[in-house]
C-alpha positions as CSV (number, residue, x, y, z in Angstrom):
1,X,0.0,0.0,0.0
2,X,0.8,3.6,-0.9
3,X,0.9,6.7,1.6
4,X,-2.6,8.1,0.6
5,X,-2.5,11.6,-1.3
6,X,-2.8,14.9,1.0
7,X,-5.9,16.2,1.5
8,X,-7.7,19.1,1.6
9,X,-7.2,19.2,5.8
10,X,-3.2,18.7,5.4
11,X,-3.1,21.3,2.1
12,X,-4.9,23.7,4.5
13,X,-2.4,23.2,7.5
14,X,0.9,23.6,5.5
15,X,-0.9,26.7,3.8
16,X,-1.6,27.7,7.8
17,X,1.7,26.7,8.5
18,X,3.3,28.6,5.7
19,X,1.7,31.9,6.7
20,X,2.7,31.1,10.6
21,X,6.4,30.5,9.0
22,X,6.3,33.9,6.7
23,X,4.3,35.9,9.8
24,X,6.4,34.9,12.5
25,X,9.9,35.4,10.8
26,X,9.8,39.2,10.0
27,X,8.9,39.7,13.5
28,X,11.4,37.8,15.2
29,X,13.7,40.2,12.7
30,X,11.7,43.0,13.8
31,X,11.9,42.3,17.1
32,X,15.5,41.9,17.5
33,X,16.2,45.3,15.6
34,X,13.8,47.0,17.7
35,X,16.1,46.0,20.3
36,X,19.0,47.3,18.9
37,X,17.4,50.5,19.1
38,X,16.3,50.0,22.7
39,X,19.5,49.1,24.0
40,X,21.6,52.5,22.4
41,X,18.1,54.4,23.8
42,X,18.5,53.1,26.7
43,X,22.4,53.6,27.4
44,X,22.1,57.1,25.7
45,X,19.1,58.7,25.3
46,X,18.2,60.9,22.6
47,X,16.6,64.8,23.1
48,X,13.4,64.5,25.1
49,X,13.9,60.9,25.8
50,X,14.8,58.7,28.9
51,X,16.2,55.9,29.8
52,X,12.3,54.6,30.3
53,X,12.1,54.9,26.5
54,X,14.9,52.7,26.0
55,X,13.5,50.1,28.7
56,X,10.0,50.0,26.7
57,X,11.4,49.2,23.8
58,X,13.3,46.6,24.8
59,X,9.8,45.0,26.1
60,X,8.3,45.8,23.0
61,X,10.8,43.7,21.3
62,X,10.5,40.7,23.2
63,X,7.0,40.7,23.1
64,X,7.9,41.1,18.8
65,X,10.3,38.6,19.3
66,X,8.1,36.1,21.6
67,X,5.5,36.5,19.1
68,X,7.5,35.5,16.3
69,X,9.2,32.7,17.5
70,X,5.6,31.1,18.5
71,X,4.2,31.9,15.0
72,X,7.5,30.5,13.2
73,X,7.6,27.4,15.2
74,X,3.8,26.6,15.1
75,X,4.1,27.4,11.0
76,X,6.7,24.5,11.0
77,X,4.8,21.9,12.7
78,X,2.9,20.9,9.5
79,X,6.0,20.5,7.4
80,X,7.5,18.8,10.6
81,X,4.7,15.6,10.5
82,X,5.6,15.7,6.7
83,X,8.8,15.0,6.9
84,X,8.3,12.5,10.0
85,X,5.6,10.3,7.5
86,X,7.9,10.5,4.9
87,X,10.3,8.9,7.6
88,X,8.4,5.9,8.7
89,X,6.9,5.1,5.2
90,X,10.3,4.7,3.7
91,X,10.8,2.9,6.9
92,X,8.0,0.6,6.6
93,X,8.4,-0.4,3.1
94,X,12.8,-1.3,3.9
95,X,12.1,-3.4,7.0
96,X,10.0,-7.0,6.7
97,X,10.2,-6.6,10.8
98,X,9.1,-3.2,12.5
99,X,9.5,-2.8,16.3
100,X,8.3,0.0,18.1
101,X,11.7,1.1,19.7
102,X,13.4,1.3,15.8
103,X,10.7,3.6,15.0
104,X,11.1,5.4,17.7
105,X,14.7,5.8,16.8
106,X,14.5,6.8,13.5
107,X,11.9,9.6,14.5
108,X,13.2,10.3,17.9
109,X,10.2,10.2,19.7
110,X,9.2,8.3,22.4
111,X,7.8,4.1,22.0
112,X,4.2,5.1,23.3
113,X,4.7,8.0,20.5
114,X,5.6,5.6,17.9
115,X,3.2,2.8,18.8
116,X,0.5,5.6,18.2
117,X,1.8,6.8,14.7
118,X,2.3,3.0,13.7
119,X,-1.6,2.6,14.6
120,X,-2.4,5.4,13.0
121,X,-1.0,4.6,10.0
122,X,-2.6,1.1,9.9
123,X,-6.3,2.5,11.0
124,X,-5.8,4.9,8.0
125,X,-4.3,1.9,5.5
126,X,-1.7,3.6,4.5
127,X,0.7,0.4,5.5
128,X,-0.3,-3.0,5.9
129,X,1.1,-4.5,9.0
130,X,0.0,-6.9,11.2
131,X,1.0,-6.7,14.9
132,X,2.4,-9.9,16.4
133,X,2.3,-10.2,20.1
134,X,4.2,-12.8,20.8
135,X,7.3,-11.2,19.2
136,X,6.4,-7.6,20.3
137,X,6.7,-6.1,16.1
138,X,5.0,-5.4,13.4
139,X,5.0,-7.4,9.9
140,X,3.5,-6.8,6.6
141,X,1.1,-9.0,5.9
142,X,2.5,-10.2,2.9
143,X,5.4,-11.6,4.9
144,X,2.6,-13.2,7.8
145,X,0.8,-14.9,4.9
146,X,3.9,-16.3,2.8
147,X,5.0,-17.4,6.2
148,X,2.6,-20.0,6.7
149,X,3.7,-21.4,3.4
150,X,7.6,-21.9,4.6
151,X,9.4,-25.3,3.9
152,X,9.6,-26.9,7.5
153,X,12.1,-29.7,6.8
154,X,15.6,-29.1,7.8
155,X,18.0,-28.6,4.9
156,X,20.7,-30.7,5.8
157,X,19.1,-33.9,6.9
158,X,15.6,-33.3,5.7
159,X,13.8,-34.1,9.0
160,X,10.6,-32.0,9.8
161,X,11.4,-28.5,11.9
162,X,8.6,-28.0,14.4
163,X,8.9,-24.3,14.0
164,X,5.9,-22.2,14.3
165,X,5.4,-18.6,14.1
166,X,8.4,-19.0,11.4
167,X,9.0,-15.7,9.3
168,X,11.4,-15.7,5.9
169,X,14.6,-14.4,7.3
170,X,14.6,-16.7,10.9
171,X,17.6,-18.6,11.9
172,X,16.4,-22.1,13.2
173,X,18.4,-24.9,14.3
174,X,17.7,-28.6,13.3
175,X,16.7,-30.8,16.7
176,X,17.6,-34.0,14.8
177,X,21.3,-33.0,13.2
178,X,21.7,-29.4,15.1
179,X,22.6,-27.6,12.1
180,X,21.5,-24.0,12.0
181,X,19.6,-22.8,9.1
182,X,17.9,-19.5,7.5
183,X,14.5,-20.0,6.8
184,X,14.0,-18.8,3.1
C-alpha cells in the first residue's frame, strides 16, 4: 500500500503553517532590531527621551520577538509531521520486521509515540502491517501470509522442523542433526 495523497485538511495546514512560517519570521527580525534601538536608547538617550524609553522598547521587542518565535515554530509543525511520515513510510516499506523502539529511533520520539503513529498509520491503511504479540513487532502481511507457506524440513538432513510462528529471514536450528539454518 501507498501513503494516501494529501488532502484538503493537510493542504490547508501547510498553507496555515506557511503563513505562521512567513508571519512569524519578520517579526522575530523586527523584534531583535527593535532592540537594537532600545538598548543604544536606553544607554544614551536621545533629546526629550529617557532611559524609560529605551527600557520599553526593549519589552516591545521581546514581546515582537516572543510572538515570532511562537508563530514560526507553530508554521513548522505541518511540514515537521511531513517529513516525519515521509520517515516511517520509507521505513516501513525497507524493513519486513518493524518494532516500536526502531521507529522510535528513526523519528526520535518516544515508543508510546511511535506505537500511536504506527496505529495510526494502519487505522488509516496507509501500511499494511499486522502486529504480532508474541514477538512484540509489526510485519507486513504479505510476509505473515507467505510465512505459513515456509518449507519446514531441515536442509541438511531433511527431517521435519517443528517451527511455528516461522517468518522468511529466521535462523532455526535442526533438533535432529543441530545444524543452524535461515528459513528462506
Amino acid at each position: 500500500m501507498s501513503p494516501r495523497p494529501e488532502g484538503l485538511a493537510d493542504g490547508l495546514k501547510k498553507l496555515l503553517g506557511g503563513v505562521g512560517v512567513a508571519v512569524g519570521a519578520p517579526l522575530v527580525v523586527f523584534g531583535l532590531l527593535m532592540g537594537v534601538v532600545g538598548v543604544s536608547g536606553l544607554f544614551s538617550p536621545g533629546e526629550g527621551k529617557t532611559a524609560l524609553d529605551g527600557v520599553l522598547l526593549l519589552l516591545l521587542a521581546g514581546v515582537f520577538v516572543g510572538v515570532g518565535r511562537f508563530a514560526w515554530k507553530k508554521g513548522m509543525v505541518p511540514f515537521r509531521d511531513a517529513r516525519r511520515r515521509e520517515l516511517l513510510f520509507g521505513f516501513v516499506r525497507a524493513q519486513m520486521r518493524i518494532r516500536e523502539s526502531d521507529v522510535a529511533g528513526l523519528l526520535k520520539v518516544s515508543e508510546p509515540e511511535a506505537r500511536e503513529l504506527l496505529s495510526r498509520s494502519i487505522a488509516r491503511q496507509e501500511v499494511d502491517l499486522v502486529y504480532l504479540s508474541e514477538s512484540r513487532e509489526y510485519v507486513h502481511r504479505s510476509v505473515l501470509a507467505h510465512s505459513r507457506s515456509v518449507a519446514r524440513r531441515c536442509p541438511a538432513c531433511d527431517a521435519p522442523v517443528g517451527a511455528t510462528g516461522v517468518l522468511p529471514g529466521d535462523k532455526l536450528v535442526c533438533s535432529y542433526c543441530q545444524s543452524p539454518f535461515v528459513v528462506a
